[in-house]
N, C-alpha and C positions, 0 to 999 in steps of 0.2 A: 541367381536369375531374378529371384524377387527383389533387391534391393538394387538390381539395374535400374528396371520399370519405376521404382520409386523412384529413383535420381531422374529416369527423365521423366516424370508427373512433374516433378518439383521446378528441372529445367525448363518445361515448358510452359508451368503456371508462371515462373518470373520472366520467359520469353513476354507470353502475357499481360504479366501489368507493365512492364519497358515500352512494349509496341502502344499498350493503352496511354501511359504518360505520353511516347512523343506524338500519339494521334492529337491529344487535347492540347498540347505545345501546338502543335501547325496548326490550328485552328483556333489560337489565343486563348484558349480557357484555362485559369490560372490554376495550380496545385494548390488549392487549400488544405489539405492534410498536410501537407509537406511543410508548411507554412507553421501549421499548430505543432508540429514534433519536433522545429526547429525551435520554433520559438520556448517550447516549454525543456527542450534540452538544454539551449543555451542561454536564455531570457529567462525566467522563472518569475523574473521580477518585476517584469514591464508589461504594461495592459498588451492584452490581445484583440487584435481587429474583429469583430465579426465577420461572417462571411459576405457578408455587403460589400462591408468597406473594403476589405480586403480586393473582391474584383473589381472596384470601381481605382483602386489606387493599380491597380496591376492594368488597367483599361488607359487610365490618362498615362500611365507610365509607357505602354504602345504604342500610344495611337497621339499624344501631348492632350493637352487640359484645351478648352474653350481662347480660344487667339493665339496659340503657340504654332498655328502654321503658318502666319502672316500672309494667309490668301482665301480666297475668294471657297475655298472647300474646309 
């Protein structure tokens, strides 16, 4: 019985951070953790963005850079 209740603490803390990731997805705010675990698992070897940069490159990657809408907005 007790190692039920664990299984779902555990089920519902990762229901949890999933719901948390896709809430800050629909609302364009980047994963920077996800960014840094990627990068130090696969990249070890190549600088890492701060977290500035990193939403500012994940912002124009969105929304385009300054003249990439070719209009008036």
């Amino acid at each position: 019985m007790f190692s039920t209740l664990l299984d779902a603490g555990r089920d519902l803390a990762q229901a949890g951070r999933y719901l948390g990731q896709s809430m800050r997805l629909m609302v364009g705010l980047p994963e920077y953790d996800t960014y840094v675990a990627h990068m130090e698992a696969t990249h070890p070897d190549q600088p890492m963005m701060s977290y500035e940069a990193f939403f500012r490159e994940r912002q124009e990657a969105r929304y385009g850079g300054a003249g990439k809408r070719g209009g008036c907005c």
